[in-house]
VOMARTI-347362 format. One record per residue (C-alpha): residue in one letter; chain; y, z, x. Coordinates in Angstrom, 3 decimals. Example, Ala and Ser with C-alpha at 12.3 -4.5 7.8 and 13.67 -1.06 7.14 Angstrom:
BEGIN
<pt "a" "A" <-4.500 7.800 12.300>> <pt "s" "A" <-1.060 7.140 13.670>> 
//
This chain:
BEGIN
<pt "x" "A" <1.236 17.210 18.435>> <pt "x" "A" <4.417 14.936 19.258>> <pt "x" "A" <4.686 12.260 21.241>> <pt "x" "A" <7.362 9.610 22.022>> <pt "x" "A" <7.144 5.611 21.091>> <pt "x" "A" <9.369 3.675 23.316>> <pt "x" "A" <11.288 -0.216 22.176>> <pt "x" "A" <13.834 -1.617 22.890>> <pt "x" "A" <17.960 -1.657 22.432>> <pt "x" "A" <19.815 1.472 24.223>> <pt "x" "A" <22.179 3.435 21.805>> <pt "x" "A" <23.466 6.660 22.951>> <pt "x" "A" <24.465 7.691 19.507>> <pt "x" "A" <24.103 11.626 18.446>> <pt "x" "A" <25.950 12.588 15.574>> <pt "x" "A" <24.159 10.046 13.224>> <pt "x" "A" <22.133 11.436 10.038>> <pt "x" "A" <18.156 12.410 11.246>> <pt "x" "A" <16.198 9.146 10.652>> <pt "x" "A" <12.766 10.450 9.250>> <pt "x" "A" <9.582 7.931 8.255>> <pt "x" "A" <6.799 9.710 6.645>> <pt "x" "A" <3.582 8.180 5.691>> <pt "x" "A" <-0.132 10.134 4.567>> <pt "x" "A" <-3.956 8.943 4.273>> <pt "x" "A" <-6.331 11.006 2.733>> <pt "x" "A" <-10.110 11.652 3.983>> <pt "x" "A" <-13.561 13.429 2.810>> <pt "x" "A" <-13.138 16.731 3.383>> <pt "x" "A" <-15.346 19.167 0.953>> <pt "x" "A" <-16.987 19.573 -2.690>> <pt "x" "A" <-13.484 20.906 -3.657>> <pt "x" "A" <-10.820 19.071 -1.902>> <pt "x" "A" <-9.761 16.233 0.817>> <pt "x" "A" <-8.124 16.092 3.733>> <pt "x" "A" <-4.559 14.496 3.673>> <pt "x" "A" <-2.870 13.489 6.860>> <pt "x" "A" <0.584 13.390 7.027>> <pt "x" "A" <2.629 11.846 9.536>> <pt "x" "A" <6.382 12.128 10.218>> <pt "x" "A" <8.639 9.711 12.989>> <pt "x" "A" <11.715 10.847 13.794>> <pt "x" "A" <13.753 8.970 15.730>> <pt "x" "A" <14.921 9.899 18.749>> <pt "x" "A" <18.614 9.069 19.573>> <pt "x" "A" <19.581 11.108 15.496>> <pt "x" "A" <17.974 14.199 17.373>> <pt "x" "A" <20.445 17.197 18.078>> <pt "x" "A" <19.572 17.232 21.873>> <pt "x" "A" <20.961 19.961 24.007>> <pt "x" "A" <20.806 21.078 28.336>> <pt "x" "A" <17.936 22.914 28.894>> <pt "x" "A" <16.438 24.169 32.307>> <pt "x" "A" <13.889 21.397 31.976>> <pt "x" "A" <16.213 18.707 30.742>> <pt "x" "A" <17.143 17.839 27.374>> <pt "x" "A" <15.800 19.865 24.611>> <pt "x" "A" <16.028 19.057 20.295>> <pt "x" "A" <14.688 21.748 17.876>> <pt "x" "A" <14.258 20.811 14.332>> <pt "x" "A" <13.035 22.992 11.477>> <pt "x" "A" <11.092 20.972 9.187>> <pt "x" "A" <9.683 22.119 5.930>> <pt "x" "A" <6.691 20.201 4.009>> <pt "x" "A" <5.501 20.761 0.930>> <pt "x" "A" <2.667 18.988 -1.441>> <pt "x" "A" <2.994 20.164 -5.340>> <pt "x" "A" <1.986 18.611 -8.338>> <pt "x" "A" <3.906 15.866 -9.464>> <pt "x" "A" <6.010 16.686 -12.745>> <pt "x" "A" <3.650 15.566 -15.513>> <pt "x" "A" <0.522 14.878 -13.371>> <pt "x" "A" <-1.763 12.394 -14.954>> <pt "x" "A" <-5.083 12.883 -13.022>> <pt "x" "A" <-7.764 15.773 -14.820>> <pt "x" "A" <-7.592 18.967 -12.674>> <pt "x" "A" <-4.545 18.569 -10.416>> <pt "x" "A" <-2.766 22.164 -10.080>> <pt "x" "A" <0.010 23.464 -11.749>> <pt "x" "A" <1.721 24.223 -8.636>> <pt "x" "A" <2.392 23.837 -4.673>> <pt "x" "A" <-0.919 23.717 -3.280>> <pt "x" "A" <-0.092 23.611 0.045>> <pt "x" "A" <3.404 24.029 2.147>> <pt "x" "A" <4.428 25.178 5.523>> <pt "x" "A" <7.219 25.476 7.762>> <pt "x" "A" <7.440 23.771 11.080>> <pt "x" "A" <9.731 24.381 14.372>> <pt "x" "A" <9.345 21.222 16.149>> <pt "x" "A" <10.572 21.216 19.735>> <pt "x" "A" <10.865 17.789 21.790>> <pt "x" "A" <12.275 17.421 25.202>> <pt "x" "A" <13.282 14.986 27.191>> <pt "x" "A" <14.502 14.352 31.012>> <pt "x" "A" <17.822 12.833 29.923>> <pt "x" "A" <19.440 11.293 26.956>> <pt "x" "A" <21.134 8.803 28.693>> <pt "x" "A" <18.053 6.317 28.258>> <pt "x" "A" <17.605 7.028 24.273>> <pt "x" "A" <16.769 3.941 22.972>> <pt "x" "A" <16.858 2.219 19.333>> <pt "x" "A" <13.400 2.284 18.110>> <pt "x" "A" <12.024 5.471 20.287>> <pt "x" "A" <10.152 8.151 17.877>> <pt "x" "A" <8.817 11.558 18.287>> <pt "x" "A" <5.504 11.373 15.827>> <pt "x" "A" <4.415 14.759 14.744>> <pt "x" "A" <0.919 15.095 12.062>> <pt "x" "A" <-0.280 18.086 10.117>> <pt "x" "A" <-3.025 18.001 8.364>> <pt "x" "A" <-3.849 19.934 4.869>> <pt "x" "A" <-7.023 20.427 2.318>> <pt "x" "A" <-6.169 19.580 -1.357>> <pt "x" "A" <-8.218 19.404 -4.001>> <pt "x" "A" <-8.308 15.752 -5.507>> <pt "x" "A" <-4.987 14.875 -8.192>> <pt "x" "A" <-1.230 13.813 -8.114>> <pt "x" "A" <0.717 15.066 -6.092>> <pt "x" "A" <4.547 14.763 -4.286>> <pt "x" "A" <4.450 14.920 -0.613>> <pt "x" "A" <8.556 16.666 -0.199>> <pt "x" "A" <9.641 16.824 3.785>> <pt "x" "A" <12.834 18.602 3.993>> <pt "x" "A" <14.622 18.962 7.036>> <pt "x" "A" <17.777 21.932 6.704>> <pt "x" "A" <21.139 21.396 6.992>> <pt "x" "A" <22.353 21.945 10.709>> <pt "x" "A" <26.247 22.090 11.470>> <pt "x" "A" <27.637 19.051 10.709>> <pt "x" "A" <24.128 17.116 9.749>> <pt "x" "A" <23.507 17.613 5.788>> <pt "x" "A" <19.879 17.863 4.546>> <pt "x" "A" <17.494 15.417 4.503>> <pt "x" "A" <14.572 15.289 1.909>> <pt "x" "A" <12.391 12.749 1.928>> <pt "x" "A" <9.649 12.671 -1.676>> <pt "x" "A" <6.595 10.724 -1.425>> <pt "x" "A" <4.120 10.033 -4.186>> <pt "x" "A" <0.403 11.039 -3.184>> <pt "x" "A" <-2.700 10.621 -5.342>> <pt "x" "A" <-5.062 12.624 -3.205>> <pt "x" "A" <-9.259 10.787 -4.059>> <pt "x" "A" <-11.914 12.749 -4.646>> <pt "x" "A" <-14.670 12.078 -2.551>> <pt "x" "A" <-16.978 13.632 -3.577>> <pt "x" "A" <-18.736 11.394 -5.819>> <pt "x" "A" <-22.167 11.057 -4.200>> <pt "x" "A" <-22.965 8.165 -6.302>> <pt "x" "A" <-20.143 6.187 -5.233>> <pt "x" "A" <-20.124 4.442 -1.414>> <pt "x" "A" <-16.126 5.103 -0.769>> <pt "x" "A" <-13.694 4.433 1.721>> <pt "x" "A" <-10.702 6.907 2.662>> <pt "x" "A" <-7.306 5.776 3.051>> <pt "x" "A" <-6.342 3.413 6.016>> <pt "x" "A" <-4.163 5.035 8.871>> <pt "x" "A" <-1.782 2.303 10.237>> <pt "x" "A" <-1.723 3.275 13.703>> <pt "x" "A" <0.141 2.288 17.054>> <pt "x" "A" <-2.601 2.956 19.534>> <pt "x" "A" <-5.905 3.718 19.040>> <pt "x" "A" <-8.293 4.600 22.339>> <pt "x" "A" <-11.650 6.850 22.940>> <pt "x" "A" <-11.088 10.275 24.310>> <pt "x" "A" <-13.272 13.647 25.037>> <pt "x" "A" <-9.878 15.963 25.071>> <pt "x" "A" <-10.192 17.665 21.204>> <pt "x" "A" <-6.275 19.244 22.523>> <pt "x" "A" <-4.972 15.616 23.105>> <pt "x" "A" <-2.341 14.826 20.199>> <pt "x" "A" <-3.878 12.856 17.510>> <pt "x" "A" <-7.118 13.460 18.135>> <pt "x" "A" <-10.121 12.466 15.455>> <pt "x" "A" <-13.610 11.857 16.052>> <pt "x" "A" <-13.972 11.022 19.664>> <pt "x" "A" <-10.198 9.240 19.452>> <pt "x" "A" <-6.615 9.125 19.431>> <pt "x" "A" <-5.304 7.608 16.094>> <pt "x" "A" <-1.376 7.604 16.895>> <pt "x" "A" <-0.099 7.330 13.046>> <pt "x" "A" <2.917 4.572 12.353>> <pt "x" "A" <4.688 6.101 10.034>> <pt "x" "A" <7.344 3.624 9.373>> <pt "x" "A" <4.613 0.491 8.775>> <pt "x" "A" <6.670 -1.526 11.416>> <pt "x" "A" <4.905 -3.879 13.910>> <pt "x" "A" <6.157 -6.963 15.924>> <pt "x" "A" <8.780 -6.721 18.542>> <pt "x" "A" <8.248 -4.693 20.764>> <pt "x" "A" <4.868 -3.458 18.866>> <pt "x" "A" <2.646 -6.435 18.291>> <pt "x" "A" <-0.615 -4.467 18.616>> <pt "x" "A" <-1.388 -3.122 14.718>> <pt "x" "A" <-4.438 -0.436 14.909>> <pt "x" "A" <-5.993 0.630 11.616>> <pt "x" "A" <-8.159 3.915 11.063>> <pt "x" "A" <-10.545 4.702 8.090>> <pt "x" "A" <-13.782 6.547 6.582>> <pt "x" "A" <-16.591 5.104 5.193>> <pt "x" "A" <-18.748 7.470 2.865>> <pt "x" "A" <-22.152 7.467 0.895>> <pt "x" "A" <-23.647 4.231 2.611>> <pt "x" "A" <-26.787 5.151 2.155>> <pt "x" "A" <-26.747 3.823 -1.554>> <pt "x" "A" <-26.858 0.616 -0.111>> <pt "x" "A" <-29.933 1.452 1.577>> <pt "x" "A" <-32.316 -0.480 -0.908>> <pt "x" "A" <-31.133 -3.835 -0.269>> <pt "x" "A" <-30.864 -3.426 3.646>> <pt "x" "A" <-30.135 -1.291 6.654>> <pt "x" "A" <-26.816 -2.742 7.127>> <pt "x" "A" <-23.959 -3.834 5.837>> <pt "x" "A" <-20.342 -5.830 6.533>> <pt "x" "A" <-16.987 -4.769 7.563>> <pt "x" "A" <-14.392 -7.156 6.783>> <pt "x" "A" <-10.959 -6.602 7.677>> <pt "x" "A" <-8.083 -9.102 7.161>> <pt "x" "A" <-4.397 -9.516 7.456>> <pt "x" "A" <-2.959 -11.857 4.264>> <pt "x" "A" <0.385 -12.383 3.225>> <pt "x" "A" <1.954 -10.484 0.530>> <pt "x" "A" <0.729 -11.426 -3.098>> <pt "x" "A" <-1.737 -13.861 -1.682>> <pt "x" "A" <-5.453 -12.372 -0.944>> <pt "x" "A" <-5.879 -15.363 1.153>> <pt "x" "A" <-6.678 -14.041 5.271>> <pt "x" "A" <-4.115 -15.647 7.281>> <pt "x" "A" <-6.118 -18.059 9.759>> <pt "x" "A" <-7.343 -16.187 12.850>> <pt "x" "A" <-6.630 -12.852 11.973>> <pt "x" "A" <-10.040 -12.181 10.221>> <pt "x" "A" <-12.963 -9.750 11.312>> <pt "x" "A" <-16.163 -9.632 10.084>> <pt "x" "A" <-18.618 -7.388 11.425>> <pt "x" "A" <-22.255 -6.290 10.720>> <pt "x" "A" <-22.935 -2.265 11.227>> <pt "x" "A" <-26.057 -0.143 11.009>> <pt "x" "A" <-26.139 1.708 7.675>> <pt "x" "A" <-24.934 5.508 8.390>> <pt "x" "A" <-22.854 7.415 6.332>> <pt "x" "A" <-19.795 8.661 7.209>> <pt "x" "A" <-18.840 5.820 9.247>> <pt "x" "A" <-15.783 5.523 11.312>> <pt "x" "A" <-14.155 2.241 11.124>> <pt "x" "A" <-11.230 1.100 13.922>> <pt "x" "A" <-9.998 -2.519 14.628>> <pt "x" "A" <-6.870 -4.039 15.692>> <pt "x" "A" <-4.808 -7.279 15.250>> <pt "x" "A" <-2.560 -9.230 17.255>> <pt "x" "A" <0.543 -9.800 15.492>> <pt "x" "A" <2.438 -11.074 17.953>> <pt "x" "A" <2.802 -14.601 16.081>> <pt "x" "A" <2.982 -13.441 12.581>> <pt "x" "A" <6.890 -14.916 11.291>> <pt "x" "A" <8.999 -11.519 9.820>> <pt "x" "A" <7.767 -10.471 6.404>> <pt "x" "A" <5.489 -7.955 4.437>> <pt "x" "A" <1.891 -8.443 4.784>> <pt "x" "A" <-1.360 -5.982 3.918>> <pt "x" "A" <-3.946 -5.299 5.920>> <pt "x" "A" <-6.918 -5.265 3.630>> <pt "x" "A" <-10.365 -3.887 4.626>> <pt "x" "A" <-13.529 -4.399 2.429>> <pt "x" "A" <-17.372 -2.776 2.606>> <pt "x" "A" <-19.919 -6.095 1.774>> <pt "x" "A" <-23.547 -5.280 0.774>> <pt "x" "A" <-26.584 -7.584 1.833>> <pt "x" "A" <-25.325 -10.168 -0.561>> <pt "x" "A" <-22.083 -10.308 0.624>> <pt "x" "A" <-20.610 -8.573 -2.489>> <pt "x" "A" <-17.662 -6.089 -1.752>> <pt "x" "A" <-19.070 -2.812 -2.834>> <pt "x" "A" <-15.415 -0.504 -2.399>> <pt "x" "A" <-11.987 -2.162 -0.646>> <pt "x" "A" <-8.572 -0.574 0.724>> <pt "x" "A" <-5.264 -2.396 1.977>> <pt "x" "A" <-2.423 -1.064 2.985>> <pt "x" "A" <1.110 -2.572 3.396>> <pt "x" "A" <2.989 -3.292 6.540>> <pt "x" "A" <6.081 -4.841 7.818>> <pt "x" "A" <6.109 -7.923 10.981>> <pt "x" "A" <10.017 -8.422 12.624>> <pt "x" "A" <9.463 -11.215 15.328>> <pt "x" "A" <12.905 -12.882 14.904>> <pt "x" "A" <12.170 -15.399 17.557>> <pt "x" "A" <8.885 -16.704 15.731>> <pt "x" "A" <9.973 -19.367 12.769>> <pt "x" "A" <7.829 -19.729 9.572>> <pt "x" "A" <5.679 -22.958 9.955>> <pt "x" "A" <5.830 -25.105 6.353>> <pt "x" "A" <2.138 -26.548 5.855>> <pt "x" "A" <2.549 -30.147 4.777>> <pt "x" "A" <-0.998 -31.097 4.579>> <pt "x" "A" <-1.122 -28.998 1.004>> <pt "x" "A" <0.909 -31.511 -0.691>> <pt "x" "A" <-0.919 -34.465 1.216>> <pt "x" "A" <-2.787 -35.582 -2.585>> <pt "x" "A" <0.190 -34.600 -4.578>> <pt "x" "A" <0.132 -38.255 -6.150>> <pt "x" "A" <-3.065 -38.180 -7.233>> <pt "x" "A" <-3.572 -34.343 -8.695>> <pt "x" "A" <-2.922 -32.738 -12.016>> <pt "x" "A" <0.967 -32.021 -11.799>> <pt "x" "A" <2.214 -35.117 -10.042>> <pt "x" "A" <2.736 -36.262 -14.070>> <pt "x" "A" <2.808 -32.603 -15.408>> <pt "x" "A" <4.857 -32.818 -18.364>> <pt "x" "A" <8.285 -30.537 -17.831>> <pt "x" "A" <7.060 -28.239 -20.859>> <pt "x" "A" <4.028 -27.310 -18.695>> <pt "x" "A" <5.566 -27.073 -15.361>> <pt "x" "A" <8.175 -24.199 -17.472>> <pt "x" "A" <5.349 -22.753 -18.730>> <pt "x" "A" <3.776 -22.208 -15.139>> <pt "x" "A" <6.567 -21.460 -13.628>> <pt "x" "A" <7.087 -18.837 -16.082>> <pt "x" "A" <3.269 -17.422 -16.095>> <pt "x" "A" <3.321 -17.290 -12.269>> <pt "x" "A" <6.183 -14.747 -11.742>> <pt "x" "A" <4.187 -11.895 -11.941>> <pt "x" "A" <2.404 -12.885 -8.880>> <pt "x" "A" <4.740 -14.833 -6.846>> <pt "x" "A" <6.348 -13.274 -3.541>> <pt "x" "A" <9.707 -12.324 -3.068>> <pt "x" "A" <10.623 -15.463 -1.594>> <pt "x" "A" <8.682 -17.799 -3.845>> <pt "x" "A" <10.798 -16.076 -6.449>> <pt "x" "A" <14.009 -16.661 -4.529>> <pt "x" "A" <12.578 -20.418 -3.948>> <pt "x" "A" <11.746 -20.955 -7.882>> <pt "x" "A" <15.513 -20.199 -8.822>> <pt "x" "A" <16.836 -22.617 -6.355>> <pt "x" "A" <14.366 -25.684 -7.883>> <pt "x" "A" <16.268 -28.187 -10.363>> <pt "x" "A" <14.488 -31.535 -9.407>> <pt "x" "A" <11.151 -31.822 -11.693>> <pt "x" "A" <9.137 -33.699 -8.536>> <pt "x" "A" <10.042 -30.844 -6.675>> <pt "x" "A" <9.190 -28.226 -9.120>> <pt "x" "A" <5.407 -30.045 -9.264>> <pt "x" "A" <5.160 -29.981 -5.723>> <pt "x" "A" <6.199 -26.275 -5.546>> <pt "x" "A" <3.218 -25.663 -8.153>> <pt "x" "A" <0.685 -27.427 -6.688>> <pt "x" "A" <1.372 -25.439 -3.102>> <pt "x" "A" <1.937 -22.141 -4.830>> <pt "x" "A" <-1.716 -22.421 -5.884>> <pt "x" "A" <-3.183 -24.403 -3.078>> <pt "x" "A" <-2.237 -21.788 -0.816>> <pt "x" "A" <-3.985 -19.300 -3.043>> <pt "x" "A" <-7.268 -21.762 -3.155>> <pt "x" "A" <-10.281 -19.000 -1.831>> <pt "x" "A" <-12.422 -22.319 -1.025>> <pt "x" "A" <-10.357 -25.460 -0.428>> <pt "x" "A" <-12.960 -27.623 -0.364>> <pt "x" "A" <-14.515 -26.685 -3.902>> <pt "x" "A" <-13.733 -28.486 -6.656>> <pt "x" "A" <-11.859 -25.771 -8.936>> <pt "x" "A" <-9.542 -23.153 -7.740>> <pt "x" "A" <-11.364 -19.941 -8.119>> <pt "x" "A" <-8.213 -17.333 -8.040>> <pt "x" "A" <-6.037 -20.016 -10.393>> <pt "x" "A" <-8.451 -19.964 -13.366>> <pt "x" "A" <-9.285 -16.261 -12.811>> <pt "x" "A" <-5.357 -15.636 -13.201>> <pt "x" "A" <-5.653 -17.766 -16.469>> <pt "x" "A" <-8.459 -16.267 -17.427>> <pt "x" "A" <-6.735 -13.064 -17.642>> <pt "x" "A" <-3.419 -14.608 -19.616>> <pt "x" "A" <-5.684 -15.702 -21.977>> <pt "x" "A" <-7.345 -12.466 -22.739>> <pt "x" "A" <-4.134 -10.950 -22.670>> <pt "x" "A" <-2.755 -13.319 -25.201>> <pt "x" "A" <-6.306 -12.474 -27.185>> <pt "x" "A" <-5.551 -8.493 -26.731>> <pt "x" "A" <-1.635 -7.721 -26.411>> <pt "x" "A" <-0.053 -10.772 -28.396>> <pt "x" "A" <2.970 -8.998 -30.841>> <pt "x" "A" <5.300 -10.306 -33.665>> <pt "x" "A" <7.626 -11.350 -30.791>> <pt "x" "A" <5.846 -11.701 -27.444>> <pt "x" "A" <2.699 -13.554 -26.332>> <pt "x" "A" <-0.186 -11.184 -24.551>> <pt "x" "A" <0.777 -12.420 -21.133>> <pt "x" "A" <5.127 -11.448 -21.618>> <pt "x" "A" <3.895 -7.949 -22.552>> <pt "x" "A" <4.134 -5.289 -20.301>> <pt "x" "A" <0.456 -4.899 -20.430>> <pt "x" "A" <0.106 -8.308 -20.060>> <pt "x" "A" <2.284 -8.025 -16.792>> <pt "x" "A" <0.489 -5.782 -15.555>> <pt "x" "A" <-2.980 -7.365 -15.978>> <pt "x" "A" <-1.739 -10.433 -14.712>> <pt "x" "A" <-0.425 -8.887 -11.303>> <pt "x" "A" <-2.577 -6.009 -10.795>> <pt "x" "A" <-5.622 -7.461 -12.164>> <pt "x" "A" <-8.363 -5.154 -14.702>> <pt "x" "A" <-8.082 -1.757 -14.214>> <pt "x" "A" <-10.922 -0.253 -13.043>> <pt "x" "A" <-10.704 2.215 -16.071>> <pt "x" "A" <-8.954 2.479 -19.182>> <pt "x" "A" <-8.215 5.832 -21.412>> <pt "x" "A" <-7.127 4.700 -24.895>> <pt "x" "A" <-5.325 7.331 -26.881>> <pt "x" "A" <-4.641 6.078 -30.407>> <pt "x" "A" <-5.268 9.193 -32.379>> <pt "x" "A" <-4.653 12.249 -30.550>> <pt "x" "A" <-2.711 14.704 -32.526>> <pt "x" "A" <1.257 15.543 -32.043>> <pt "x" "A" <1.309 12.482 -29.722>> <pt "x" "A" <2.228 8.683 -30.741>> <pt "x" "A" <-0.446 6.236 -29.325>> <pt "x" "A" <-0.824 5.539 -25.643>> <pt "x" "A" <-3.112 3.990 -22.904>> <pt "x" "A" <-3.815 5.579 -19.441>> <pt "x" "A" <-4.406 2.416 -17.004>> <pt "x" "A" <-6.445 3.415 -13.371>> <pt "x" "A" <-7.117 1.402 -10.531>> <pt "x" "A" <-8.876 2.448 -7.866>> <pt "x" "A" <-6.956 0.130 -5.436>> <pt "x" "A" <-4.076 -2.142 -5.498>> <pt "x" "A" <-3.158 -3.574 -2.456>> <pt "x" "A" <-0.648 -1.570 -0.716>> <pt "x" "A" <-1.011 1.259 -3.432>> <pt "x" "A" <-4.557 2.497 -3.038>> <pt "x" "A" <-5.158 4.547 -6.358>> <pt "x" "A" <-2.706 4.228 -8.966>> <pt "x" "A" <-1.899 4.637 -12.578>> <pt "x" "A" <0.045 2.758 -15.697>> <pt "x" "A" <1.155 5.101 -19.134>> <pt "x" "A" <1.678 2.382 -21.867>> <pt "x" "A" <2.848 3.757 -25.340>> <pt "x" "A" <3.609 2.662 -28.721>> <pt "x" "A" <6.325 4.958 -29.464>> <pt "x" "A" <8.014 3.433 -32.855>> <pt "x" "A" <4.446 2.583 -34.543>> <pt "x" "A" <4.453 -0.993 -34.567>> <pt "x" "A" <2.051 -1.737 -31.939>> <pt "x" "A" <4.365 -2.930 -29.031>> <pt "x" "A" <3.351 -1.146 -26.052>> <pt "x" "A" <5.678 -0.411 -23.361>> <pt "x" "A" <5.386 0.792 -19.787>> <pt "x" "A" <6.752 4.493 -19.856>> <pt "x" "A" <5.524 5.895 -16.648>> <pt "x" "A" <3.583 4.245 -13.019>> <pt "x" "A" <2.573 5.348 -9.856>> <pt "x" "A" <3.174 1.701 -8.393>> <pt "x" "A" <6.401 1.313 -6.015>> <pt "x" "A" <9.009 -0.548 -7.958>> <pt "x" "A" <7.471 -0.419 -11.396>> <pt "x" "A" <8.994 2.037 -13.908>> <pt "x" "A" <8.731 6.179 -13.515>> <pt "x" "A" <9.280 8.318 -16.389>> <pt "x" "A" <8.823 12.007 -15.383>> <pt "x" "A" <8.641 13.074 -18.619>> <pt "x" "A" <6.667 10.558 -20.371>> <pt "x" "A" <4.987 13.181 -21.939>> <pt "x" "A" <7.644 14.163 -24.130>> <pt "x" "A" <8.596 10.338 -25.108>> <pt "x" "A" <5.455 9.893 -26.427>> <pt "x" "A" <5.348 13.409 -28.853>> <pt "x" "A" <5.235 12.778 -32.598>> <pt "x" "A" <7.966 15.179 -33.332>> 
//
């Protein structure tokens, strides 16, 4: 199942490290597990190519593993590996005189786990002068099993998509070929970003109509806004499981993370279950467009005279939420005018309805501060500088939270779940109070880039 992706930039390099990507989605399988898809680039030119009789021929021995993460959170995930193998990948070529920067060799396995926490490990031996390579994932594997519940797998970022009849063809799934992306990278050279996914249970929507809406939409990070023109909407007959494939055009998008975010609408045009899933653009010859037109009633709105207490106070509350470069643009701000004008965008731009007369997602946001300044508020800290507060503000309510204030031998603690956060899918927040005096701290996530605590467990014991 390997297959090469060609770009651009020749390099004829061979004694460089392996370069691996690995990514996973996770499907309906059984009663007692899912499917997980894993999917592994490697690029070409880092590949120990050698003569053969039919050219140019690289064998790699790769080992993958899925085992319970160290101090699982989720009810019934197994004590140990659940599922490993050993690969000997072989890929040949006609000459290596052509490698280029950017070509891969994709390679998927596929594996039935029961639902729980898991770390994908991909370990590729040390060969002569190459040391190991091990590359750890994080995987919370869904259960689907829920009959209750419509659901919707995991999305499969994907480089070409197509029908086929040939159940040998690499990458073959339900009548077609989902190539996998591991690496998340579109633009140059790729501006064609194909998405796979599973829809599940329907049928409970059955009672309001025999349809319902796929929406799919690419939005910048941080901002749930679609970006104009790359929206689809589309009405499908109610069967369940559905198989849901689309594709957008990114050939326009400036450089810069963005999530693809896909969402199941019922007759009333609620979403009933939604998925995203984070990607990367590099088009270095397209230039980010400012929008003036935002700023066009600055004089007459609410922070033209905002007093400067206020616009610190925003500019404080918003950091949870703001991008990268927002962030980067906030520190470089001294002028007060300009400060105002940077709020009023900053929320403009995450206006749902323009034309209505109140900003839906701004007094949501506030909404939330507030009832974290109700809920988390300490001696020291308001509600909203906590790091539950944090997390409420940028994550939004968890879909599900396990209080543990009493349990015996252990200090209090929270379990936070969510059943998706853009770019995340399922994930999960340990808060503790581990000196007694109510301040609750962020020991242990599942979320990229917030804080992971192995043994979290044994932080939180009342020895």
């Amino acid at each position: 199942m390997l297959t090469l992706l060609v770009s651009a930039s020749t390099v004829s390099a061979q004694d460089m490290p392996i370069q691996l990507d690995v990514d996973h989605a996770s499907f309906a399988y059984d009663a007692d597990a899912s499917m997980v898809e894993m999917y592994m680039a490697f690029e070409a030119r880092t590949l120990p190519f050698t003569a053969s009789e039919n050219g140019f021929l690289a064998r790699l021995p790769v080992d993958v593993t899925i085992q319970r993460a160290t101090e699982a959170l989720l009810p019934g995930s197994p004590a140990e590996a659940v599922w490993a193998d050993s690969l000997e990948l072989s890929f040949i070529i006609p000459d290596t005189t052509g490698l280029q920067q950017g070509q891969q060799f994709v390679h998927q396995v596929r594996a039935a786990v029961p639902p729980g926490e898991y770390e994908l490990q991909v370990t590729v031996p040390a060969m002569e002068s190459r040391a190991q390579l091990m590359l750890r994932r994080d995987v919370i594997v869904p259960d689907f099993s829920d009959s209750d519940l419509v659901e919707l797998s995991d999305i499969t970022l994907a480089s070409e998509l197509r029908r086929a009849q040939n159940r040998d063809e690499a990458f073959f799934k339900n009548g077609l070929v989902v190539k996998p992306n591991a690496n998340q990278l579109y633009g140059a050279g790729l501006s064609q970003l194909f998405f796979y996914a599973e829809a599940y249970n329907l049928d409970r929507l059955a009672a309001q109509s025999d349809e319902y809406t796929l929406l799919a939409y690419i939005a910048q990070a941080n901002i749930p806004q679609p970006i104009e023109g790359l929206q689809r909407r589309t009405t499908r007959p109610l069967r369940s499981p559905d198989v849901l494939v689309g594709n957008f055009n990114l050939a326009m998008l400036p450089s810069g993370s963005y999530f693809l975010r896909v969402a199941l609408l019922n007759a009333e045009n609620e979403s009933v279950v939604e998925r995203s899933r984070k990607f990367f653009v590099y088009n270095p010859h397209i230039q980010q467009t400012v929008t003036r037109g935002l700023e066009a009633d600055f004089e007459t709105s609410q922070y033209a005279n905002m007093p400067v207490e206020e616009v610190d106070q925003m500019m404080a509350h918003i950091q949870p939420i703001a991008t990268e470069s927002e962030r980067s643009r906030m520190r470089g701000i001294e002028d007060l005018e300009e400060r105002r004008r940077f709020l009023m965008q900053f929320w403009q731009t995450r206006d749902p309805n323009p034309n209505s007369p109140v900003n839906e997602f701004q007094d949501e946001f506030y909404q939330r501060l507030q009832y974290a300044n109700d809920r988390y508020t300490t001696t020291f800290d308001e509600g909203w500088e906590t790091d539950r507060g944090r997390a409420l503000l940028k994550y939004g309510t968890p879909t599900n939270v396990e209080p543990h204030l009493f349990d015996r031998g252990y200090r209090p603690y929270e379990i936070w779940q969510y059943n998706n956060i853009p770019g995340e899918g399922q994930a999960i927040f340990i808060f503790a109070d581990r000196d007694g005096y109510g301040f609750f701290e962020l020991l242990h996530s599942t979320v990229s880039g917030e804080r992971k605590l192995v043994n979290w467990q044994d932080e939180i014991r009342d020895t």
